[in-house]
N, C-alpha and C positions, 0 to 999 in steps of 0.2 A: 466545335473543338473535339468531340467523343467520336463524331466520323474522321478528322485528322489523324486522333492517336491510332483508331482502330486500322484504319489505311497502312500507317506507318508501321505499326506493328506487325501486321500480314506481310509488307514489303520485307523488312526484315529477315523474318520467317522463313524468306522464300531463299534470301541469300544466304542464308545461312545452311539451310538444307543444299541446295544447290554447289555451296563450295564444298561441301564435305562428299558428296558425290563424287566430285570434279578429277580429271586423271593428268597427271604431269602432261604436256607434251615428249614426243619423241625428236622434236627438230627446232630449230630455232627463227625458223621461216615465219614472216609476218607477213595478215591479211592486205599491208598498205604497197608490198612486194611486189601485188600479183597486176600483168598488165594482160586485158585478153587478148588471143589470136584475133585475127579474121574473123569474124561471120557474119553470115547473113538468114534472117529467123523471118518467117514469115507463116500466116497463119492466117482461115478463114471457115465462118462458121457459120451454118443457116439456119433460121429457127421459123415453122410454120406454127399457129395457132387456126383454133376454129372452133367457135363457141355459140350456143343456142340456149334459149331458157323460155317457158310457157309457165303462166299464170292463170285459174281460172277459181273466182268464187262466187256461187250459189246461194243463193240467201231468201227464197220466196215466201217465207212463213215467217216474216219478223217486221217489227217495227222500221228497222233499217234496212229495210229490200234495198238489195245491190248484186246486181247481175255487173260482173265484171270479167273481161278476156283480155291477157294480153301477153307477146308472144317479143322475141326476140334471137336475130340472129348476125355474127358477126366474124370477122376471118383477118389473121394478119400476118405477114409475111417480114423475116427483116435480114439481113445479110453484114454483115462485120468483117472488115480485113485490117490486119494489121500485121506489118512490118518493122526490123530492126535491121539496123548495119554497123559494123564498127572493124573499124579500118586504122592505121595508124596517118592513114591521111584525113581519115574525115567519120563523123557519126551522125547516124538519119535515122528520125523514126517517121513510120507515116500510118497513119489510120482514114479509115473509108466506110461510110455505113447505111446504109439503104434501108427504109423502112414504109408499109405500107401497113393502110387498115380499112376497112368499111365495115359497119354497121347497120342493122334497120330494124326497127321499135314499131311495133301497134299495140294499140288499147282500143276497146268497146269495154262503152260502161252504159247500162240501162239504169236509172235510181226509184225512187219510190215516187215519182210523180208523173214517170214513166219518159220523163226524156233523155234521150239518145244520143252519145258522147262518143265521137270518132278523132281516131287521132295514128297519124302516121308519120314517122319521119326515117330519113336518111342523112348518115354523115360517114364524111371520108378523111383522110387526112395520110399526108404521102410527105416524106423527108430526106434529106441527105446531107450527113457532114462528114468533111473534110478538115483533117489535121495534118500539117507536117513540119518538119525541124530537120535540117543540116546543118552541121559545123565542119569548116573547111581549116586543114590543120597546118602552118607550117611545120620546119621540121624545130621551134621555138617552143613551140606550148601554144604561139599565137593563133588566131582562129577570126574565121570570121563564120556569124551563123543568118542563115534565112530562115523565118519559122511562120507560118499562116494559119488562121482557119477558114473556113470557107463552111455555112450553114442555112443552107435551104429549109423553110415549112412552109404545105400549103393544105389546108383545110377547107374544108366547107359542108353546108349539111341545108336539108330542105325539108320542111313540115308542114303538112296539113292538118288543119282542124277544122270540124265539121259539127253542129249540134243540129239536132232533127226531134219535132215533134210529133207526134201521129205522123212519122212517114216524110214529111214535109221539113226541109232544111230550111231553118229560121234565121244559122249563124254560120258562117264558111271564113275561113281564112287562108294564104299561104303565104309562109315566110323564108327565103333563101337569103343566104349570108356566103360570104367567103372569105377569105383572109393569107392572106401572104406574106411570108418573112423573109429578112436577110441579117443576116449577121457575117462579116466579113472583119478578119485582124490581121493586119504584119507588123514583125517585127524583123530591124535591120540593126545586126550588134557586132562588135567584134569587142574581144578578150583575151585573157591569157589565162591555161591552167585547162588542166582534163581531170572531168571524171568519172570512173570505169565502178562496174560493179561487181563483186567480188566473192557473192554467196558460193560460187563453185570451188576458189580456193579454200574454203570455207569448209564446204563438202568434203576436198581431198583432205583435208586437217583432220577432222573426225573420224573418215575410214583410216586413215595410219593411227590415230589414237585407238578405235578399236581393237585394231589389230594387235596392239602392245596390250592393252586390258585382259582382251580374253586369251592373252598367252596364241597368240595365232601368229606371232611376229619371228622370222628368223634373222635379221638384221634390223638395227635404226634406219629409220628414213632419213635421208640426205635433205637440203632444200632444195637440190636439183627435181628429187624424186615426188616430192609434192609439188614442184611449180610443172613438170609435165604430168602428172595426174592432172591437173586443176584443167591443164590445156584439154586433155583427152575430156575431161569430161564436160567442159563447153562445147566441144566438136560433136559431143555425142546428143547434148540437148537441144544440137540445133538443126540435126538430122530430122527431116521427113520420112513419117510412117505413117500407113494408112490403117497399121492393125496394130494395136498399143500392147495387146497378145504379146507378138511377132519383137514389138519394140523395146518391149521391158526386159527380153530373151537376150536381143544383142548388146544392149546396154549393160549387163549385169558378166555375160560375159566379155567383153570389151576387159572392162572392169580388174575378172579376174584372171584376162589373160596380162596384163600389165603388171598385177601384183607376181603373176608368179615369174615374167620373165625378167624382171627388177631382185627379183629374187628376197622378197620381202616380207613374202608368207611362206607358212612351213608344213601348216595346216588347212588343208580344203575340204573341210566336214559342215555337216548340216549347221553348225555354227556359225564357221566364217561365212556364208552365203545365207545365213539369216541375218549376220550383220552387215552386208554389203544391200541387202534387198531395203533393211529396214534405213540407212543411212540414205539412199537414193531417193527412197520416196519421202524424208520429212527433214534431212539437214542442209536442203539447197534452198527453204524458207525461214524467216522474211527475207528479201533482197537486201545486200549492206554494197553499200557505197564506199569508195577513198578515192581523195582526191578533194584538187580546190578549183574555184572557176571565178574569176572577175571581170564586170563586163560593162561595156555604155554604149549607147545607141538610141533608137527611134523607135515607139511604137505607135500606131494607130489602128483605129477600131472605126469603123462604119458599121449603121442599123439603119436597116428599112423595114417598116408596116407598112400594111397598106388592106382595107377591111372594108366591105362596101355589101350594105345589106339593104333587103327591098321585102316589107310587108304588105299583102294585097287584100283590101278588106271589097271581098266578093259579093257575099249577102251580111246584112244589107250593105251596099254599093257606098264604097268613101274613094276619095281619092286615095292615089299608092303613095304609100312611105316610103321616100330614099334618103340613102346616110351614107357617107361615105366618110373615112379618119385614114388620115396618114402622118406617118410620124417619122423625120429625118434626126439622127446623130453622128453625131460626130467629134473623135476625141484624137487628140496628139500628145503626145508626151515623149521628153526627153526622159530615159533611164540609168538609172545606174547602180550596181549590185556586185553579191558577191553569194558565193555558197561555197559551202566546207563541209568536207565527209572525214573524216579520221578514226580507224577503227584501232583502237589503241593496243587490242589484243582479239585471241580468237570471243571472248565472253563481252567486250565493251564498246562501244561506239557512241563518238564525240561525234555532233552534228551543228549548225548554224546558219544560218541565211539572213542577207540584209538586202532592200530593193526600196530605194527612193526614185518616184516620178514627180515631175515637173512639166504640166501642161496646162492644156485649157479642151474644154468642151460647148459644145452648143448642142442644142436641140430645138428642134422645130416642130409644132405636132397644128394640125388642122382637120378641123369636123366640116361639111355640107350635109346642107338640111334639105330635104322638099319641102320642108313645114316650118323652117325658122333660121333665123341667122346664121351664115358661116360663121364661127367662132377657130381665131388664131389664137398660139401659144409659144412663146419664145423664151426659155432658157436656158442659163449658160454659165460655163465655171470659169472664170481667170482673174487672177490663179487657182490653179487646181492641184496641191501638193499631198502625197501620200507618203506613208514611211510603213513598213513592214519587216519584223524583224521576228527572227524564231532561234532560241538555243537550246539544245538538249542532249540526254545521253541517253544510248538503248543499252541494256542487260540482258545476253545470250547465255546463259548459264548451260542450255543443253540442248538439242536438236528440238525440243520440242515447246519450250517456255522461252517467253520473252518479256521484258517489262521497258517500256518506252516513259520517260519523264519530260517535257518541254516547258519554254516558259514564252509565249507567244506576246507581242507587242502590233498594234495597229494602232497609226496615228493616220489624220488627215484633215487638213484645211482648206476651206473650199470659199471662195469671193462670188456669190450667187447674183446672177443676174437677172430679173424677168420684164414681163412685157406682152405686148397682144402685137407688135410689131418690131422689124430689127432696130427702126429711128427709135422708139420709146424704150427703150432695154433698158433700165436701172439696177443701181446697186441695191438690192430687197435683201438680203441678209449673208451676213460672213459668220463661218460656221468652224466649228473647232472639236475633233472629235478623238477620242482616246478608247485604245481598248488592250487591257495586257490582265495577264493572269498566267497560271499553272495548269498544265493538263496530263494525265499519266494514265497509260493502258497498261494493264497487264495478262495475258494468258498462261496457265498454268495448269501444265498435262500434271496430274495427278498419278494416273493411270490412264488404261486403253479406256475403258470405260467412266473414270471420271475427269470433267475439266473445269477447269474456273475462269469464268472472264471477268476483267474489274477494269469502269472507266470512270475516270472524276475528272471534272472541267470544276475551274475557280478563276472568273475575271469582276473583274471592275470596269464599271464604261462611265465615261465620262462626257457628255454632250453639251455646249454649249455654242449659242443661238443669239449674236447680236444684228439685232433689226433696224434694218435701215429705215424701212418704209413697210407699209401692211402689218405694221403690229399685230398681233391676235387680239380679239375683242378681251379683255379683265388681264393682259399679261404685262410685263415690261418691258422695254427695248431690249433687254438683256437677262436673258434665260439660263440656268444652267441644272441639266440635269445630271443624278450618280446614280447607277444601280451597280448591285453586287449581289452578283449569281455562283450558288455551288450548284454542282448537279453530281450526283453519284448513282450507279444500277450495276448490279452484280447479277449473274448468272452462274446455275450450276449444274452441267451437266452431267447427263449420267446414263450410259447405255445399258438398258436392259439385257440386247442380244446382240 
């Protein structure tokens, strides 16, 4: 309760200080106004790594002699692209990302009875995922959307060990493994309702509020003249530059060539262009949303493994270990949902989302032995119902503080089925599960050099487990667990220089 009051208090605090700050507007232009132009944002970014590390201890004069060496070196590559569109006919995003790695490990270790410890290994592992979403717009609000992911991984790694006495190798081994993944989802929905996002309208609101603050203003801004500011400056964040130099130069003058041929400013001193530099780089975040969207349709998910490893016992001489696991799923679900963005004013934003499925799932998973029984595994959810629901509000009080409040809700019931084959699949337990509470961030520019971050999660979860068959050894047919979790962590930063 003394972390509640204390929370609420600070919260307080912050609004309070915050309103008294606060400057009228100069227009009557609202964030839920703003619809964007055209554009198209694209963006790609490579990141090389390369990494080494040597170990070596000496120990000849001790009870615990240990001669030990061991070295390592490793390198990784990974590449990101991501795209946006938005169009009054339609909105796409897409992302793409490439990722590689290898590594390689040795140890020598000599101990105090003097035998001899070798040891090497190599492992690699290489990835690609694929994301994307279209919504195709009539001219109704209606829509229809295609959205996928697409998720490749493939690893694998190989190690030697070797133990040697006087010279003579007593013990050898070598183990290779590999492993492969898929993950693949579509979803097919159609809806009604758009929604755009709007931090750039956002942006033009605070440059016309500075402009009246520091006396830099020679007329009121119109809502014509903040909804083509808001334009200009979408146009301008989705420009490609190769020198951010070069970019921040035209962006700022863009800027103020707009203000002065608007005829809106009256004053162009080291002021007005310290408030135009400082609004550009910190009042076009967080991103705020308007707009509503509701929707039903199809989704489904496919997963593949598939892992297959072989140990070779060399000295002394055993027969090889092979293992091989693979594991198939598969889910469908009918959906249906809604989300709402409503930014009530430039300082407050109304938020909500609801998404119920109704499906079924299976899985299939199977081991091979060279040393013992295939071992099959079959299960499976139907019904398989989910609910998810979030409502909240965000508090903008200033370009640089924000404080987000939700109250999250996760339901799901699930009719479980298992089995060591499809004919034996039984009902083994139906399952009932709850999870809702309160969560709330807050960031708070203090100053340039002080900031505060503050997060508190509070749910309740509710588990309950009626057993059909396979009871657990000492339990009942019917379980139900409650936990109640707060968590809280604050941060306080502070730059020195």
């Amino acid at each position: 309760m003394k972390k509640i009051n204390l929370i609420a208090l600070l919260l307080i605090s912050m609004v309070l200080i915050s309103l008294k700050t606060s400057v009228a507007q100069n227009t009557t232009f609202k964030l839920s106004d703003y619809k964007n132009p055209d554009y198209f944002y694209k963006t790609l970014d490579l990141n090389f790594g390369l990494g080494s590390s040597s170990f070596v201890i000496k120990n000849d004069n001790s009870s615990s002699f240990e001669n030990n060496k061991s070295f390592s070196i490793g390198s990784n590559a990974q590449a990101n692209y991501s795209s946006f569109a938005n169009s009054r006919k339609s909105q796409s995003e897409f992302y793409a990302g490439l990722y590689g790695s290898f590594s390689n490990y040795g140890e020598h270790t000599i101990d105090i009875t003097n035998i001899e410890r070798k040891s090497n290994s190599f492992s690699h592992n290489e990835s690609l995922n694929l994301y994307g979403l279209k919504r195709f717009y009539n001219g109704k609000l209606g829509y229809f959307e295609i959205g996928g992911t697409f998720s490749n991984n493939y690893s694998g790694s190989s190690t030697k060990n070797k133990t040697l006495i006087t010279d003579t190798i007593s013990y050898s081994t070598k183990n290779n493994s590999g492993n492969f993944g898929n993950h693949s989802s579509l979803s097919l929905l159609i809806g009604k309702g758009r929604i755009e996002q709007v931090q750039d309208a956002r942006m033009a609101l605070y440059l016309i509020e500075d402009m009246h603050r520091l006396n830099r203003d020679k007329r009121p801004a119109s809502d014509e003249d903040v909804l083509e500011l808001a334009k200009l400056i979408t146009s301008l964040k989705y420009k490609r530059f190769f020198d951010t130099r070069l970019q921040k130069i035209a962006e700022i003058t863009a800027i103020d060539s707009f203000m002065q041929q608007k005829g809106i400013v009256k004053s162009t001193d080291a002021t007005y262009f310290t408030s135009l530099n400082d609004n550009w780089d910190f009042s076009n975040n967080p991103a705020r949303n308007s707009g509503w969207r509701i929707y039903t349709g199809i989704e489904g998910s496919l997963f593949y493994n598939y892992t297959k490893s072989r140990m070779e016992y060399i000295i002394p001489a055993q027969s090889t270990a092979d293992r091989t696991d693979k594991r198939n799923q598969l889910g469908i679900f009918v959906v249906a949902g809604l989300d709402y963005e409503k930014p009530i004013n430039l300082k407050w934003q109304n938020s909500a989302s609801f998404k119920a499925q109704f499906g079924t799932l299976s899985d299939k998973s199977g081991s091979t032995y060279s040393y013992a029984p295939d071992v099959n595994n079959y299960y499976g959810q139907t019904p398989a119902i989910y609910l998810n629901a979030n409502y909240g509000y965000g508090f903008y009080p200033n370009s640089r503080t924000w404080l987000t409040a939700n109250w999250n809700l996760s339901s799901s019931y699930l009719k479980q089925y298992t089995g060591t084959s499809k004919s034996d699949k039984e009902n083994s337990t139906n399952s009932f599960h709850i999870y809702t509470g309160p969560s709330f961030h807050a960031y708070y520019y203090l100053s340039e050099k002080l900031r505060l971050n503050l997060n508190f999660t509070s749910f309740l979860q509710i588990d309950n487990d009626n057993y059909i068959n396979n009871i657990p050894d000492g339990s009942d047919d019917n379980q139900t667990k409650t936990n109640w979790t707060n968590h809280l962590d604050a941060s306080l930063t502070y730059s020195l220089f």
